[in-house]
C-alpha positions in Angstrom: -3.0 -20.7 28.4 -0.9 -23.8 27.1 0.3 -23.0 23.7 2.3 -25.6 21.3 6.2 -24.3 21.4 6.7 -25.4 17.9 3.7 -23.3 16.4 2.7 -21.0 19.1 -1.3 -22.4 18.6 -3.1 -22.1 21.9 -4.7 -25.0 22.8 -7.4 -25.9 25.2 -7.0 -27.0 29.3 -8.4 -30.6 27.7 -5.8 -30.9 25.0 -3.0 -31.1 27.7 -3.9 -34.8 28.1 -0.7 -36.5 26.8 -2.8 -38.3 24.1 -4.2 -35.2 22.7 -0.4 -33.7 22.5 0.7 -36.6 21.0 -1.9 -36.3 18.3 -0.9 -32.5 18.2 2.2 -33.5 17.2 1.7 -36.3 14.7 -0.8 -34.4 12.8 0.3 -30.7 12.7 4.3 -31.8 13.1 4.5 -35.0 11.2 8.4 -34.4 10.5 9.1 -33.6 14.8 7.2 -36.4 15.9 9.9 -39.0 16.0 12.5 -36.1 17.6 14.0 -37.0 21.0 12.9 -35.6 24.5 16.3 -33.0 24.7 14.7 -31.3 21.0 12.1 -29.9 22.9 13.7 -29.2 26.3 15.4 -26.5 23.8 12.8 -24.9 22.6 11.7 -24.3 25.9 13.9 -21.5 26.5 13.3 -17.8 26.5 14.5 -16.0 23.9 16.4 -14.4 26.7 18.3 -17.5 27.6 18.7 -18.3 24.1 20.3 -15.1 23.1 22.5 -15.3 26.4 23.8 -18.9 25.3 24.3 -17.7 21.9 26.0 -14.9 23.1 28.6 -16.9 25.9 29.6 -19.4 22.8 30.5 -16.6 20.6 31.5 -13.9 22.9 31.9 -15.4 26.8 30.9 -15.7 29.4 31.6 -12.0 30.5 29.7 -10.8 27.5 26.7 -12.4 28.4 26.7 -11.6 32.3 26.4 -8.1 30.9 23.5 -9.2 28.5 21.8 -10.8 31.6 21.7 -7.4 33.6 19.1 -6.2 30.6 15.6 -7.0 31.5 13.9 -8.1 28.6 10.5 -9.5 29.7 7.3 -9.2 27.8 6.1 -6.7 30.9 9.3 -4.6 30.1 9.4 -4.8 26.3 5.8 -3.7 26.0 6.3 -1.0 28.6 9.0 0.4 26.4 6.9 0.6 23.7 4.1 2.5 25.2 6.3 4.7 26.3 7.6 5.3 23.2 4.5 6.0 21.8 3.1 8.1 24.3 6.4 10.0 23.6 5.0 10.6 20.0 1.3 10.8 20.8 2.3 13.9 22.8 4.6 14.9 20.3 2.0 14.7 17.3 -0.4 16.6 20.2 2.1 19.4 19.9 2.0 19.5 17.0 -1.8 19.4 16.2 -2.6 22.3 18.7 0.6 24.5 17.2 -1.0 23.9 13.1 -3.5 26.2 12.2 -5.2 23.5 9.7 -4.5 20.3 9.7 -6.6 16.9 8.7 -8.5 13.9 9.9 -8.4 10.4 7.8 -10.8 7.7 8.7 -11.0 4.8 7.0 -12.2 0.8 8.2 -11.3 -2.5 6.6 -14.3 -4.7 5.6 -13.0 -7.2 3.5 -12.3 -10.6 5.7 -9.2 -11.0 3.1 -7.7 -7.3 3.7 -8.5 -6.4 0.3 -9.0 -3.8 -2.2 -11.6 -4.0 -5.3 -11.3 -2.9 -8.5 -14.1 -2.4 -10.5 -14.0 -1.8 -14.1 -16.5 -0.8 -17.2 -15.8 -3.1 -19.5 -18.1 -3.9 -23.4 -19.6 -7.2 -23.0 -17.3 -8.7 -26.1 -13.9 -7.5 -24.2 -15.8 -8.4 -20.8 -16.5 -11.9 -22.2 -12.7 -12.3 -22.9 -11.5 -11.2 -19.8 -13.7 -14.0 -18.1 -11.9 -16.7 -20.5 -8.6 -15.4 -19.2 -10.2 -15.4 -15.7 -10.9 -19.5 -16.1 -7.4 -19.9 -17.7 -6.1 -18.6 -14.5 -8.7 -21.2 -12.5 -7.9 -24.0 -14.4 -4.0 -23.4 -14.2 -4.4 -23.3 -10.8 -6.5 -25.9 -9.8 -4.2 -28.2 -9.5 -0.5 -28.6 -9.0 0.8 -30.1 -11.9 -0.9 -27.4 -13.7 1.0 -24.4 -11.3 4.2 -26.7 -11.6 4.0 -26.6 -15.4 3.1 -22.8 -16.0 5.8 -21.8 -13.3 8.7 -23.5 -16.0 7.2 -22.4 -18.5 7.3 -19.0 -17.1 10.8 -19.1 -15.9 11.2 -20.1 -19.8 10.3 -17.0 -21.1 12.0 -15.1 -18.1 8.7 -13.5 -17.3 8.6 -10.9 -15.0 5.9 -13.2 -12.6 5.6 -16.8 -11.8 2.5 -16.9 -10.0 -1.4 -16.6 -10.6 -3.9 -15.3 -7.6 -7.2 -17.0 -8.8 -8.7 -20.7 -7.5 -11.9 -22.1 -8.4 -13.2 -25.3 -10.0 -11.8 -26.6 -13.7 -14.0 -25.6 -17.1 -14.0 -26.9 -20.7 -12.5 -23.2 -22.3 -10.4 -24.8 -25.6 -13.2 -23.8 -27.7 -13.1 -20.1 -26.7 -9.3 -19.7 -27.1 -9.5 -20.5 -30.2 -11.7 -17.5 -31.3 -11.0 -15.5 -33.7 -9.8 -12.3 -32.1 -9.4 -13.1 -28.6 -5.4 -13.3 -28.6 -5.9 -9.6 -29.7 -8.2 -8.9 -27.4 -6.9 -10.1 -24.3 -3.5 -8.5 -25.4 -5.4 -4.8 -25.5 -7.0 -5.8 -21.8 -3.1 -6.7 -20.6 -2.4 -3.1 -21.6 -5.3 -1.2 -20.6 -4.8 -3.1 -17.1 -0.8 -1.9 -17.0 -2.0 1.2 -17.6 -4.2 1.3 -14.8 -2.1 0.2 -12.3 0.8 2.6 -13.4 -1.9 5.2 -12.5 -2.7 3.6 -9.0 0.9 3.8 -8.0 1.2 7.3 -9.2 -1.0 8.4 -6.7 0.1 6.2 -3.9 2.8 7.9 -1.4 3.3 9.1 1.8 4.5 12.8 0.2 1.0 12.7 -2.0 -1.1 15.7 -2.1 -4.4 16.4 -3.2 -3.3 18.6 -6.1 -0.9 16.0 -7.4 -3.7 13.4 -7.3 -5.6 16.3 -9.6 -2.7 16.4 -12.3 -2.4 12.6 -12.5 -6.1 12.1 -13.0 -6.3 14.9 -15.2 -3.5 13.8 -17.6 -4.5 10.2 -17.3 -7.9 11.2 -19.0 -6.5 13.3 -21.2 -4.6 10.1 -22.3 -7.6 8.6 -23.3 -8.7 10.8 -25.6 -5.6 10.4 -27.1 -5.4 6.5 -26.9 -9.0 6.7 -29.1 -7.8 8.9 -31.6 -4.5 7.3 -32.1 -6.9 3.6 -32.2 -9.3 5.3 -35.0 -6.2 5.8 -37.2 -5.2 2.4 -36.6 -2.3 3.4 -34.4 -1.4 0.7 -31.8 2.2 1.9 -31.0 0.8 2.9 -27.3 -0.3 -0.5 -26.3 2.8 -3.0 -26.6 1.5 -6.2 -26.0 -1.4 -5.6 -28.9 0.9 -3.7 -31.1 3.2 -7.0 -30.7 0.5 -9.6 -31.3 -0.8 -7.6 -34.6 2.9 -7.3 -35.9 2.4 -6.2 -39.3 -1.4 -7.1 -39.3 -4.0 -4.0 -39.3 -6.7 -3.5 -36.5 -9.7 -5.1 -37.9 -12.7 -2.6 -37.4 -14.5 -5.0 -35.0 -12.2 -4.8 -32.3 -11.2 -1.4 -33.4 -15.0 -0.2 -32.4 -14.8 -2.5 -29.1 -11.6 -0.5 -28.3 -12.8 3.0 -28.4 -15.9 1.9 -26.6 -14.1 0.9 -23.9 -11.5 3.9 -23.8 -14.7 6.0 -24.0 -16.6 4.2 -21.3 -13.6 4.3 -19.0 -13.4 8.1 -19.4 -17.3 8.7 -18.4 -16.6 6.6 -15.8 -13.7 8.9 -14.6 -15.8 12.1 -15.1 -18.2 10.2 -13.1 -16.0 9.6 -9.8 -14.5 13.3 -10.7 -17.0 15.2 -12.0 -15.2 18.6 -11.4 -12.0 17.4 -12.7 -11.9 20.9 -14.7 -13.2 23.4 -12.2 -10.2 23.2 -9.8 -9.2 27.1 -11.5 -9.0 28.4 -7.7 -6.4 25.6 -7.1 -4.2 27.6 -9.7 -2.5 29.8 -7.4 -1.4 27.1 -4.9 0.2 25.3 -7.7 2.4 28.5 -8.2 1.4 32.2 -7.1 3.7 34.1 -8.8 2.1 32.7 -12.3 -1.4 33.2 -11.8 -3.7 35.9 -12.6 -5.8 37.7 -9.7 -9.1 36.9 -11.6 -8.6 33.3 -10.8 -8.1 34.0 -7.0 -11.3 33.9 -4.4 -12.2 37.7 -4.2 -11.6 38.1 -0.5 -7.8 37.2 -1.1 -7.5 39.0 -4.1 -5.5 42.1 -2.9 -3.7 39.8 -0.1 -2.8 37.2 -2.9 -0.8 40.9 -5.1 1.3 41.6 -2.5 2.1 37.9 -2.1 2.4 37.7 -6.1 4.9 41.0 -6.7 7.4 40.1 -3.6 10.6 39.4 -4.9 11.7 37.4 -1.4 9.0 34.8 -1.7 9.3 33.8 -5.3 13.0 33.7 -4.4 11.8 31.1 -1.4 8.9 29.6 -3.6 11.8 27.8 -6.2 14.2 26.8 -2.8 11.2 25.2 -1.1 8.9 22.6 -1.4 5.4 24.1 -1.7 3.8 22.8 1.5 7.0 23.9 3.5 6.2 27.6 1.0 2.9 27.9 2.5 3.6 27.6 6.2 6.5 30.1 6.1 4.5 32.7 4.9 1.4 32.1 6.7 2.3 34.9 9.3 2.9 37.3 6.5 -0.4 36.5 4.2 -2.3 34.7 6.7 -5.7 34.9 4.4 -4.2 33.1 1.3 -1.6 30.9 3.1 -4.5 29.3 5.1 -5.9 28.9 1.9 -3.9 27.0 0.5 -3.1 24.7 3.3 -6.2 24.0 3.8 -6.1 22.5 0.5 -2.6 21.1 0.8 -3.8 19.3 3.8 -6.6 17.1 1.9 -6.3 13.3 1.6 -6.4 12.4 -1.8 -6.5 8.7 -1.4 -6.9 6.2 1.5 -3.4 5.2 1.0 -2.0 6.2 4.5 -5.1 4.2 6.0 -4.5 0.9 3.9 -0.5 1.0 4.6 -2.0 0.4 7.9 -4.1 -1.8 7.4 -1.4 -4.2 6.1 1.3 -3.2 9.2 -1.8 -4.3 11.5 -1.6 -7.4 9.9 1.6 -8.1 10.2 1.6 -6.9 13.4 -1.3 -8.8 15.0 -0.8 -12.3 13.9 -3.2 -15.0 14.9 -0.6 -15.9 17.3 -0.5 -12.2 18.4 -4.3 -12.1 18.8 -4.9 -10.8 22.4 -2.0 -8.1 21.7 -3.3 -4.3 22.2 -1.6 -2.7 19.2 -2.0 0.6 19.7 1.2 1.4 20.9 2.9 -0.6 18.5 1.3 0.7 15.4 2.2 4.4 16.3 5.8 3.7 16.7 5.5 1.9 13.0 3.6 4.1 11.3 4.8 7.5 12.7 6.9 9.8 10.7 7.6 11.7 13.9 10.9 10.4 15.8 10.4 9.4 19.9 12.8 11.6 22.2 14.4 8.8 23.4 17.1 10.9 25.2 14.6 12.2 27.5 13.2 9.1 28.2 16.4 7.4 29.1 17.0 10.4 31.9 13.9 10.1 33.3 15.0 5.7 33.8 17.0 4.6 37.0 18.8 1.6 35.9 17.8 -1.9 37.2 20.0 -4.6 36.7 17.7 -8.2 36.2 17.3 -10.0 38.5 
């Protein structure tokens, strides 16, 4: 297919007509289009050739005969990298079939922009001041004086970010602003939002386990309750950005009330995605064996899980390991309560392994890239598991290029 060699766009058997290139060139490469002939007679070189040039200026021209014996066509590069990840496939394979639990995450991306949506409880006064901040955000960035001017004016106050994400048409919002209370307000919904995005990136990681997703939740709720209590004495110390805009001002009671409202919306709607949050007592003994009572152990691992519980060896190995790698070593030995446990262990707790993909196949699969099969690429990313590239290599005969 032709393709442009300054953009890579494919274009059609009809736009090779030297007037459609022209145009090509004048409208998608303004700054290019009054470039000589020899400009582009460069950029039709392989990035072979090019590297081979580079490498005879810098290095000579014996350097880059040995370059040239290295075959480094698409054919050859994409060869090596199913190869590579057929290496791991069968290595991960392995690995499967030698686990005695292990788990499955499926996940598919629906939204055309890759991204994920947060949706939030919020009272309809703070909800009303959220949207005002929302159109602040439009109206900056509806035009680029506007971006221009908040950018230094950012860089001013040595903010931490330069940039807003929002674009839609300009509205008449003075009035609003200047509301009683809504400085206050937004500053508790700048808070509330830190807050929650400290929590999201607690439980994001590749080390993650469905236990620690447990504690974070767990104490995040519990942090709640606290946040309300501290709110009905008037206490703002916890959120900064409203404890700074009161200064030595008191919370007036009306957007004291919309505050615990909020804080005890946002825990219903917690208990609501997790509504067993508190009944996770049979989790107790994964956590730590050797401080956890019998009573709180399934019955038909009870007199498995005392043996486990009163040998001094594996509490010895229980504070040298980490409790995964715990688990698996004693599996042979207590097979009933190791299995257990790592069939807990082995949960996903988030989609987080699916949407780091997500984003590599993006990156990976450009809209220049768009006929490229990625599935051996996005093993060899993605995989924690190293390919044996030794054994590959002795299984090659080398072929010098042609």
């Amino acid at each position: 297919m032709p393709q442009c060699m300054i953009c890579y766009k494919t274009l059609s058997n009809d736009g090779m007509r030297p007037t459609l290139l022209e145009r090509h060139l004048r409208t998608a490469h303004p700054v290019l289009a009054d470039k000589p002939k020899a400009f582009f007679e460069t950029k039709k070189r392989t990035p072979k050739q090019a590297k081979l040039d580079d490498t005879e200026l810098v290095l000579g021209k014996d350097s880059a005969n040995k370059l040239s014996q290295i075959s480094l066509s698409n054919d050859t590069v994409k060869g090596r990298v199913n190869e590579l990840s057929q290496d791991i496939k069968v290595q991960t394979l392995d690995q499967v079939r030698a686990s005695p639990v292990f788990a499955i995450q499926c996940d598919e991306t629906t939204d055309i922009a890759q991204c994920s949506q947060l949706l939030i409880t919020l009272p309809a006064e703070i909800r009303d001041v959220l949207n005002v901040a929302i159109k602040v955000v439009n109206f900056i960035k509806a035009g680029a004086l506007n971006s221009r001017l908040f950018k230094l004016l950012c860089k001013e106050m040595e903010s931490e970010h330069e940039a807003l994400l929002f674009h839609t048409n300009k509205t008449d919002i003075q009035d609003k602003l200047q509301l009683e209370g809504f400085l206050l307000t937004l500053a508790y919904l700048v808070d509330i939002f830190d807050e929650l995005n400290a929590v999201n990136l607690k439980l994001q990681g590749k080390e993650m386990n469905i236990i620690m997703h447990h504690d974070i939740i767990r104490a995040f709720m519990a942090k709640l309750d606290l946040w309300k209590c501290r709110i009905q004495q008037g206490n703002t110390a916890m959120f900064r950005t409203l404890d700074s805009a009161l200064g030595h001002s008191n919370l007036d009671s009306v957007l004291k009330k919309q505050i615990i409202t909020h804080l005890s919306d946002l825990k219903a709607e917690f208990i609501r995605y997790f509504p067993d949050i508190d009944k996770r007592k049979a989790w107790k003994f994964i956590r730590n064996p050797f401080q956890c009572e019998v009573a709180d152990v399934a019955y038909d691992i009870q007199e498995e899980f005392l043996e486990l519980k009163f040998n001094s060896t594996a509490q010895d190995d229980f504070g040298d390991l980490d409790l995964e790698a715990f688990w698996v070593k004693y599996l042979p030995v207590y097979p009933l309560t190791s299995h257990h446990a790592l069939r807990v262990l082995t949960m996903f707790g988030s989609t987080y392994l699916c949407e780091a993909a997500f984003s590599m196949l993006v990156a990976i699969k450009t809209k220049y890239r768009n006929r490229l099969n990625v599935e051996g690429d996005l093993r060899c990313a993605l995989s924690s598991i190293q390919p044996r590239i030794q054994d590959l290599v002795a299984k090659k005969q080398c072929q010098i290029s042609h």
